[in-house]
C-alpha positions in Angstrom: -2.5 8.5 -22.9 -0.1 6.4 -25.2 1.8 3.8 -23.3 5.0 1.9 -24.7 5.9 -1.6 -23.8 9.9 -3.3 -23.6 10.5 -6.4 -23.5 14.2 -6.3 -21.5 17.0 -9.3 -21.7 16.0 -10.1 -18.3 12.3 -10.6 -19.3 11.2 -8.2 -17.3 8.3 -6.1 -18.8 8.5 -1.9 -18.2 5.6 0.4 -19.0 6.4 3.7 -19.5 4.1 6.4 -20.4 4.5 10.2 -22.0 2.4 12.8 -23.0 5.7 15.0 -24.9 9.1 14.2 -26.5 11.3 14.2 -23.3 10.1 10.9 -22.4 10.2 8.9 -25.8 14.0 10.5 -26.1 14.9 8.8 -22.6 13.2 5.5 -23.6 14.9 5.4 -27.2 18.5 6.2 -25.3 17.6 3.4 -22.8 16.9 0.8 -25.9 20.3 1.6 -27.1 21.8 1.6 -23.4 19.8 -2.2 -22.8 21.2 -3.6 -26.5 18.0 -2.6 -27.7 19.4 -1.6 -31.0 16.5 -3.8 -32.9 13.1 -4.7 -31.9 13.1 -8.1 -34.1 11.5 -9.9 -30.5 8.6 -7.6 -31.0 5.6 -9.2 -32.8 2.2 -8.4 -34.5 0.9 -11.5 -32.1 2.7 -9.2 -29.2 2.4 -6.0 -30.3 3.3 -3.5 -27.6 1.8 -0.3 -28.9 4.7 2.0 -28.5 4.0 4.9 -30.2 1.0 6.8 -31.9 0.9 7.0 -36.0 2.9 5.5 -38.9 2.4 5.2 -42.1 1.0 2.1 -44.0 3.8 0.7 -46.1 6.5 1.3 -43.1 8.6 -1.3 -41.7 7.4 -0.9 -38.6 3.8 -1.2 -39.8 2.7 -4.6 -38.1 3.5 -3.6 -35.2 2.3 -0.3 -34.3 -1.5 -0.6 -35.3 -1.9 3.2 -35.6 -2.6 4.7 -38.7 -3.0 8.4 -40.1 -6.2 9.6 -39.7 -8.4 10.2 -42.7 -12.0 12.0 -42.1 -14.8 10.3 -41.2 -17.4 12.0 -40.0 -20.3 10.9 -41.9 -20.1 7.3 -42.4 -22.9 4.3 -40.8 -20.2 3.6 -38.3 -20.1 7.1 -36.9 -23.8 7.2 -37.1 -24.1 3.8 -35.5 -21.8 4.9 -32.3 -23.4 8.2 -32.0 -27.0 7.0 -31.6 -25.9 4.2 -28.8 -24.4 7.6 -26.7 -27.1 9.4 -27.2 -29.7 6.7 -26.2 -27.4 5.5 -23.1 -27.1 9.6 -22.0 -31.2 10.0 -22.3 -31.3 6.3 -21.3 -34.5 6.8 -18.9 -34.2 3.8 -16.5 -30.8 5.1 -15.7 -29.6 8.5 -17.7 -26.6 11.1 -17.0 -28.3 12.7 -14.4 -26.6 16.5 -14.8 -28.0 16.1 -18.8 -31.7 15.5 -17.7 -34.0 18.4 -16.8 -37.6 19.0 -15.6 -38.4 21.4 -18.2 -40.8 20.5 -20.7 -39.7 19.4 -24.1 -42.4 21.7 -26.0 -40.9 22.3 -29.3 -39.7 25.8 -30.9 -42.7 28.0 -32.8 -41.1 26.8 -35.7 -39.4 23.9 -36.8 -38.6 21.5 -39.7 -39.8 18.4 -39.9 -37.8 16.2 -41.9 -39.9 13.0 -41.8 -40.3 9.9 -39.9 -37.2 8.1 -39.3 -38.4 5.1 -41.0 -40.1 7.0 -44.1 -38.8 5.8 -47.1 -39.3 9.4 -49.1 -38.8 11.4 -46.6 -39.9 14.9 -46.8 -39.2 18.2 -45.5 -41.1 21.0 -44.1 -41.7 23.7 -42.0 -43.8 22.9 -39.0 -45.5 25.8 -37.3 -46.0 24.8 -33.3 -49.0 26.7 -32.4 -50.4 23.9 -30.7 -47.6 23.0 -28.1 -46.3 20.0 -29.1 -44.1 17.6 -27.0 -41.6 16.1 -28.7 -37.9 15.4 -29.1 -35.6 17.8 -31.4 -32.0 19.0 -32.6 -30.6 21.9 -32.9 -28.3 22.9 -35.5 -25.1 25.3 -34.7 -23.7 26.2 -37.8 -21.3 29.2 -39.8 -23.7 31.3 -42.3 -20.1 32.7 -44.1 -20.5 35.3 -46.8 -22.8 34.9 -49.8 -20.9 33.5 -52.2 -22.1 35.4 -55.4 -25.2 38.2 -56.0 -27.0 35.0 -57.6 -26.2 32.4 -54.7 -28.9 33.7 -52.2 -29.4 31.0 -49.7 -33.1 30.3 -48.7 -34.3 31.4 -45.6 -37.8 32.1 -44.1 -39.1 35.1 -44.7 -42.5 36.8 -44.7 -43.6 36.2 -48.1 -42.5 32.5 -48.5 -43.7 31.2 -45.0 -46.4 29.5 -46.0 -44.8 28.0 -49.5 -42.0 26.6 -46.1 -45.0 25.0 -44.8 -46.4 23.3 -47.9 -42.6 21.9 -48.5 -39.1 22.5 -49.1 -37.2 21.3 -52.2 -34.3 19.6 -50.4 -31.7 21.0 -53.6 -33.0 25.0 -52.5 -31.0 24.6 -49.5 -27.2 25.2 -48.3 -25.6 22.5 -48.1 -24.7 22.6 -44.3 -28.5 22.6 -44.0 -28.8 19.2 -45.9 -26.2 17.8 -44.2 -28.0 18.8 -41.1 -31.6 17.2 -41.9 -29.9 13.7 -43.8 -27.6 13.9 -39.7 -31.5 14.6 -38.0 -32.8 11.5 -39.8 -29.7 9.1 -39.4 -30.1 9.8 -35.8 -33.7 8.6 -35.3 -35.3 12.2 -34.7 -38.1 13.9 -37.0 -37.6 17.8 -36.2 -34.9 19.8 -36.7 -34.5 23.7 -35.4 -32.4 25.6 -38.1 -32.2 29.9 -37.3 -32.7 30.5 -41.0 -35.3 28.8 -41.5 -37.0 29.1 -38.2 -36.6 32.4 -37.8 -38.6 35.3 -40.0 -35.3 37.2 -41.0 -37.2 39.7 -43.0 -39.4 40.8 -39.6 -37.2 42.7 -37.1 -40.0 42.1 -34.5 -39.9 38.2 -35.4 -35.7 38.1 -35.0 -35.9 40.1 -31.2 -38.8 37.4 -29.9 -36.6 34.2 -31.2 -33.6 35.5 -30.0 -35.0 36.2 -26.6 -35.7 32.3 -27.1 -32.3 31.4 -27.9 -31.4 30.1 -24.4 -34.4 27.8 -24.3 -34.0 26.6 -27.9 -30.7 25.1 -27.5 -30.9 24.1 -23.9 -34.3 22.1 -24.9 -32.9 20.8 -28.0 -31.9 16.8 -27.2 -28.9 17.3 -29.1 -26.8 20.3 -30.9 -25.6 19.5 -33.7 -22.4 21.3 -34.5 -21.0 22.1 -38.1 -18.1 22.7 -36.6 -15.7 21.9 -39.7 -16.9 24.3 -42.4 -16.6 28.3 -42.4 -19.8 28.6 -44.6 -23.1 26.7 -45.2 -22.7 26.5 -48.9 -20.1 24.0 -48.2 -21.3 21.8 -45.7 -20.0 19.2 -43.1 -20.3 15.8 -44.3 -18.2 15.4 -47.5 -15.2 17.9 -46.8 -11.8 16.5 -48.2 -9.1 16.4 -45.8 -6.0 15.5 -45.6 -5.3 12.4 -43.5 -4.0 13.6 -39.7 -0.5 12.5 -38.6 1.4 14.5 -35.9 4.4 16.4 -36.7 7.3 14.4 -34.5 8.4 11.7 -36.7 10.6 9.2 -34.6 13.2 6.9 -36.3 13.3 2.9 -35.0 16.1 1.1 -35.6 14.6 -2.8 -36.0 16.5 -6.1 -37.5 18.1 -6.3 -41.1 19.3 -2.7 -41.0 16.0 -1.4 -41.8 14.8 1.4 -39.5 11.1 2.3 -39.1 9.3 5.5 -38.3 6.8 6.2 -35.7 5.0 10.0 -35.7 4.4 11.2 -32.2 1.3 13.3 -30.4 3.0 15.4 -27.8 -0.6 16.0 -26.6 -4.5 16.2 -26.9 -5.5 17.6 -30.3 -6.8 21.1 -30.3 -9.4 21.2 -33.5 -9.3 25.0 -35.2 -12.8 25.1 -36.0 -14.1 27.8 -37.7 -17.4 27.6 -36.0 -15.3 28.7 -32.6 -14.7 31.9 -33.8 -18.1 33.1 -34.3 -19.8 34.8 -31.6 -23.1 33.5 -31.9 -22.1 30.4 -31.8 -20.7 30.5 -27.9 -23.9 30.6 -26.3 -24.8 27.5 -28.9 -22.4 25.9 -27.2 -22.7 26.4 -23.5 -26.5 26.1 -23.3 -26.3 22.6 -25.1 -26.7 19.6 -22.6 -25.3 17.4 -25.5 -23.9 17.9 -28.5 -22.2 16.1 -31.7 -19.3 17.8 -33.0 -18.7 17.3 -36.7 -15.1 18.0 -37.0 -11.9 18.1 -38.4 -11.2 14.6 -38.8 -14.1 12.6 -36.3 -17.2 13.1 -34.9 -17.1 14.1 -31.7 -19.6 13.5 -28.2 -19.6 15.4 -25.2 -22.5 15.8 -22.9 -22.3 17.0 -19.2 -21.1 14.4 -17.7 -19.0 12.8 -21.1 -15.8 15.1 -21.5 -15.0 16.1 -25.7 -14.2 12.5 -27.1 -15.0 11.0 -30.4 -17.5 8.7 -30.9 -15.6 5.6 -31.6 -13.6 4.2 -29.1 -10.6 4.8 -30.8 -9.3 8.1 -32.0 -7.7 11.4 -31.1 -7.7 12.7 -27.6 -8.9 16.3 -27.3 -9.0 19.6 -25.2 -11.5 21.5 -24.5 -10.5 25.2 -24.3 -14.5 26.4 -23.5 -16.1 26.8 -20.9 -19.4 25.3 -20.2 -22.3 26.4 -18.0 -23.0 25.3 -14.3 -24.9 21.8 -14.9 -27.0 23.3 -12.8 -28.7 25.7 -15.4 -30.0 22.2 -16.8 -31.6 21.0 -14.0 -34.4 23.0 -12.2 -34.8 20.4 -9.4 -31.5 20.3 -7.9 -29.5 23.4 -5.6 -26.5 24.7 -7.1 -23.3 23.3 -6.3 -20.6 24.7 -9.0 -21.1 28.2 -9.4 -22.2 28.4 -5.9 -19.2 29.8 -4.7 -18.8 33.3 -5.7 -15.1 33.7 -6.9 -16.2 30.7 -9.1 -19.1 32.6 -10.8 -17.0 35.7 -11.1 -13.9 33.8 -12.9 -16.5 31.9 -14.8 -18.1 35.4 -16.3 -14.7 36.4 -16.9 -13.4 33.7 -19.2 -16.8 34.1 -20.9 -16.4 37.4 -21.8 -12.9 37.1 -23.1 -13.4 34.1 -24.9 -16.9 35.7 -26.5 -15.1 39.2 -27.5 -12.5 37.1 -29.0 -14.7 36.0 -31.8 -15.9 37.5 -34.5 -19.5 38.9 -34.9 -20.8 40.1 -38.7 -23.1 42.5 -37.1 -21.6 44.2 -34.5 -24.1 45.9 -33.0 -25.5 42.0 -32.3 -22.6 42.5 -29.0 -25.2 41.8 -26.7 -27.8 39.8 -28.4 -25.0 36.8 -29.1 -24.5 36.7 -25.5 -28.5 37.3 -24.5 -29.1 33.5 -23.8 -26.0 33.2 -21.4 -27.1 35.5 -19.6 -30.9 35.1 -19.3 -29.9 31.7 -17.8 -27.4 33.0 -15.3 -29.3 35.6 -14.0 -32.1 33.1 -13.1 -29.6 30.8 -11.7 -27.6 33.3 -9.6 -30.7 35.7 -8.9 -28.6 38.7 -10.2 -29.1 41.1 -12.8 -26.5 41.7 -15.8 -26.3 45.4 -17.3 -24.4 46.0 -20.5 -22.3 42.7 -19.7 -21.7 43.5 -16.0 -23.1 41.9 -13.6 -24.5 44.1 -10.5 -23.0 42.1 -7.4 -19.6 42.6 -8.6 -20.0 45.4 -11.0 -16.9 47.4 -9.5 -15.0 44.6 -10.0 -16.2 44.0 -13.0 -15.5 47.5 -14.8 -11.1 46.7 -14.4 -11.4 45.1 -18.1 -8.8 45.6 -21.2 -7.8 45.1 -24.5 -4.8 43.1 -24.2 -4.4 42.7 -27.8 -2.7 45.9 -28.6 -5.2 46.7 -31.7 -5.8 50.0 -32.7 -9.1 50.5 -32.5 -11.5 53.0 -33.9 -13.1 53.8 -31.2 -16.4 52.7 -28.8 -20.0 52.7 -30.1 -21.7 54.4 -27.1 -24.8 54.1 -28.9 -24.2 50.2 -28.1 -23.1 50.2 -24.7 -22.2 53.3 -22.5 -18.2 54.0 -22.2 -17.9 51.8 -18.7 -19.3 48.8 -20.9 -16.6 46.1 -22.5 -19.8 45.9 -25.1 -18.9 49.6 -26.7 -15.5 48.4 -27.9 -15.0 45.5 -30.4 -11.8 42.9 -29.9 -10.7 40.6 -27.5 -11.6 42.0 -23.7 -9.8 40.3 -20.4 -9.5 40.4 -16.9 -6.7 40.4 -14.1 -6.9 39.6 -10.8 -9.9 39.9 -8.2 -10.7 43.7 -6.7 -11.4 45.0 -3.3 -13.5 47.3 -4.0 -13.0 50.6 -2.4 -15.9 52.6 -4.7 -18.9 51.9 -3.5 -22.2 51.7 -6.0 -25.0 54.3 -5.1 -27.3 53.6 -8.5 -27.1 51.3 -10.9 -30.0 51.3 -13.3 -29.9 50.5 -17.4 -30.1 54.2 -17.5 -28.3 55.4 -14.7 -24.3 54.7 -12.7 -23.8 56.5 -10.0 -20.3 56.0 -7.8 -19.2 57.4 -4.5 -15.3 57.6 -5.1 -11.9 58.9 -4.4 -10.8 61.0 -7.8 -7.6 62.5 -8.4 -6.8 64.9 -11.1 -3.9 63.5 -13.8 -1.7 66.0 -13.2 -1.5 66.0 -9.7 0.0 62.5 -9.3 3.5 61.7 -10.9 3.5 59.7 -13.3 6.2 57.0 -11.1 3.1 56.2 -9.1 0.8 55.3 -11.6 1.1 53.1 -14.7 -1.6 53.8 -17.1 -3.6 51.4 -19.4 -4.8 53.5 -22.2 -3.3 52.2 -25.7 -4.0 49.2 -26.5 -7.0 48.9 -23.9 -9.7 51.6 -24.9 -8.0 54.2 -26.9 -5.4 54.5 -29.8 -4.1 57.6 -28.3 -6.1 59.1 -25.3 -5.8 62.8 -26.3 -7.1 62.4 -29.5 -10.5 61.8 -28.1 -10.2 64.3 -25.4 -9.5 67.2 -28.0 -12.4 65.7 -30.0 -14.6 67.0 -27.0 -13.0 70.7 -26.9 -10.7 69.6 -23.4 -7.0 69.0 -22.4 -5.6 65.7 -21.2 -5.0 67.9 -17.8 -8.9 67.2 -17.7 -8.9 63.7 -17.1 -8.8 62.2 -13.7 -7.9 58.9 -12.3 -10.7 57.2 -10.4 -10.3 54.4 -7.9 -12.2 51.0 -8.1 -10.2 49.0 -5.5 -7.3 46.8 -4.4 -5.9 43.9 -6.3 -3.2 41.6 -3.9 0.0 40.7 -5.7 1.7 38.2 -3.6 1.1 37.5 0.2 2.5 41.4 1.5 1.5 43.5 -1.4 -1.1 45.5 -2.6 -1.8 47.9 -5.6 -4.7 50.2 -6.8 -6.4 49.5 -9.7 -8.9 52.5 -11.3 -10.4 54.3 -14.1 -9.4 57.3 -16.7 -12.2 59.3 -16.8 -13.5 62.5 -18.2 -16.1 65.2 -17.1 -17.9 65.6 -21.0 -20.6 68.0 -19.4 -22.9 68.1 -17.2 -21.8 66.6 -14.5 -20.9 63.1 -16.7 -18.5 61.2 -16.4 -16.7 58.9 -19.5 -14.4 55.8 -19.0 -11.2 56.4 -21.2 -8.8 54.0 -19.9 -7.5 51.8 -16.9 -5.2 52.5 -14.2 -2.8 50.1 -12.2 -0.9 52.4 -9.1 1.7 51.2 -7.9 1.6 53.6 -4.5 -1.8 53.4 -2.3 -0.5 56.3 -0.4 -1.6 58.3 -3.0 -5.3 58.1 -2.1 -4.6 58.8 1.3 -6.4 61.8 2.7 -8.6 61.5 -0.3 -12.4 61.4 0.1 -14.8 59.8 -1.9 -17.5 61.5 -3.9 -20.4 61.3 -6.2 -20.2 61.0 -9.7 -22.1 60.1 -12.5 -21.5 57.9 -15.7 -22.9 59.0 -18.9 -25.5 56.6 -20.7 -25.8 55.1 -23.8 -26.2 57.2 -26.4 -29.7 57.2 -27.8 -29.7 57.6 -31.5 
């Protein structure tokens, strides 16, 4: 938080603090109102720190020490800081307790060794683990990005060069955020380094499903993630990106002695880093199952841990937000009983605000929907002794079925051979939540294979439309019919399908449900959400069987 100091005719000394404009504006008025029309008392032996940035060469310069930030992400001093966090946070005669866990350090199958830390030529190689080592290793979270040209193939492991990997690895052959990553693994004191290209057989499909299925344990093992966070593809790397220096946008003008006036630029709050490495999808479960992680950014590196909020490594610097959610600290330590994500209105908003901040990345694969999430979920099934089906989890799956696409995209349509139609998995784009149900379906069977719902249905055209207000475009369809005549039936086919109550205030309540459609057989297909804003609708109205249909087998 910045603070300004005045130094008032009555030598009285005022602290005054602000986190936006509205406050500086009343404390440059009061200067004026006080005679303040000149700061020629203040000093560089007293200065008062009043504001955040200026530039070098302004009149104001000596006494506001802040300057515009250039990047430095890479240099001894960074390095130098980073290392005494990370030795104080795995300090063993007293460490952060919620970033220690029982589990044994084994390494991955396959790593890189990069050398001893003290090896004057260091070398690098891939180190097969077939032995079950023990030791200490980093992780690297990083943005592949497009190939930059048919003759820029990046080198990654692959069936026919894994044992040329093992013999060694010309340093030159790789992307540069992979360099970046080893010279980062050595400046840090560690020898092995876990890098999904090179770890990871990516011409053997049987190779890619067992690694992935050891995502969760990779990262949440690793001592430290490091995270490219900075640069949208691995060509370019993180280390040596030019940047312009950082100054905020408020610029603030200071009236001092001699008729000069000086200008202070102003923060009007923590700095929110755009990193391309937050839009991936993959890279989301990188980040919640880390216990520690160094953020290469946009201007500083940055520490958090689980017990150290997002902060950079110096002392001095930017003050950030942290828009992400991370895991119960629990997940990272096997001895203790759960205590956040215990409650369960916590667990279900934390599964919420995971999905929509996972569907609001981008995936280059998109049948990878489920995979990039795998990991999150392994964990929280163990930790909340539930199982997860196609994204939803069973103790609250009626609940959990109310989602939509708030963006207003036109979408394509669902991939059923991804995720059945009740799935947020068979549609790509942003996905979101409102509210908490009552549930007033009831779950019969609810098997990977097989949903079956005792409900209350209405048919479409036997409600009018004043008591119903219908989420169709924009949520799960472009335009409803159009996928309704696909399958040979009328919109007077579909049929509302109640989930539950959601409260809106202290004396209301109103009905949220599905659009679905019989496509045969006795199967039913979500095709959009429902909010009713009359209950009395479903009164008289039993419930009965149905049946969803199931992913679509190719």
């Amino acid at each position: 938080m910045t603070k300004i100091g005045l130094v008032s005719n009555v030598s009285s000394f005022e602290i005054l603090e602000f986190r936006d404009l509205r406050p500086l504006c009343r404390t440059v008025n009061r200067w004026e109102y006080m005679g303040f029309n000149a700061v020629s008392n203040l000093s560089p032996q007293n200065p008062l720190l009043p504001f955040e940035y200026l530039l070098k060469n302004d009149p104001i310069a000596e006494i506001v020490r802040q300057r515009p930030l250039r990047r430095n992400v890479g240099s001894s001093n960074a390095f130098a800081a980073a290392r005494a966090l990370i030795k104080n946070c795995m300090n063993p005669k007293n460490p952060h307790k919620h970033c220690q866990y029982s589990r044994d350090t084994v390494l991955p199958l396959r790593v890189l060794d990069v050398g001893q830390p003290r090896d004057p030529h260091p070398t690098v190689k891939l180190k097969i683990n077939d032995m079950d080592t023990r030791a200490k290793y980093l992780a690297l979270s990083y943005c592949w990005g497009k190939q930059l040209g048919p003759t820029a193939r990046p080198l990654q492991l692959q069936r026919d060069n894994l044992n040329q990997l093992v013999a060694g690895i010309e340093l030159e052959n790789l992307q540069q955020s992979i360099q970046d990553a080893i010279f980062a693994t050595r400046q840090l004191g560690f020898q092995y380094l876990w890098v999904d290209a090179l770890c990871i057989i990516q011409d053997c499909a049987k190779d890619k499903s067992t690694e992935i299925s050891r995502m969760a344990s990779i990262y949440k093992n690793a001592s430290v993630t490091i995270a490219a966070s900075s640069s949208e593809n691995a060509a370019h790397g993180f280390l040596t990106q030019k940047k312009q220096p950082y100054c905020p946008d408020y610029d603030v003008r200071v009236p001092m002695a001699n008729n000069v006036t000086g200008t202070v630029y102003l923060s009007t709050g923590p700095y929110e880093p755009d990193h391309p490495l937050d839009k991936r999808g993959w890279t989301l479960q990188e980040f919640m199952l880390s216990s520690r992680m160094l953020i290469f950014s946009d201007y500083e590196l940055l520490w958090q841990c689980k017990e150290v909020d997002l902060r950079s490594v110096s002392a001095r610097g930017l003050e950030y937000l942290q828009l992400l959610e991370s895991l119960p600290w629990t997940v990272f330590d096997n001895d203790t009983e759960p205590f956040y994500g215990s409650l369960e209105d916590d667990k279900l908003y934390l599964w919420k605000t995971i999905v929509w901040q996972y569907t609001d990345r981008e995936l280059t694969n998109a049948d990878d929907k489920l995979n990039a999430v795998m990991g999150i979920t392994s964990e929280l099934e163990t930790l909340w002794r539930d199982i997860n089906i196609y994204g939803l989890w069973k103790k609250w799956f009626i609940d959990l079925l109310a989602w939509h696409k708030p963006d207003l995209k036109r979408e394509k349509g669902r991939n059923l051979k991804r995720a059945p139609s009740w799935s947020w998995a068979s549609l790509d784009g942003m996905i979101a939540y409102e509210g908490s149900i009552t549930a007033d379906a009831i779950v019969k069977v609810l098997t990977i294979q097989t949903v079956v719902l005792a409900c209350r249905m209405l048919k479409v055209n036997e409600v009018k439309k004043d008591k119903v207000n219908t989420i169709v475009e924009g949520t799960d369809l472009e335009v409803p019919e159009t996928e309704v005549q696909e399958m040979g039936l009328s919109f007077d086919d579909v049929e509302y399908l109640l989930l539950g109550t959601v409260q809106i205030g202290a004396d209301t309540e109103k009905g949220k449900g599905l659009l679905v459609i019989d496509v045969g057989g006795g199967f039913y297909r979500r095709i959009g959400l429902a909010n009713f804003e009359d209950m009395d609708i479903w009164e008289g109205v039993n419930r009965r069987d149905i049946t969803f249909e199931a992913r679509i087998n190719d």
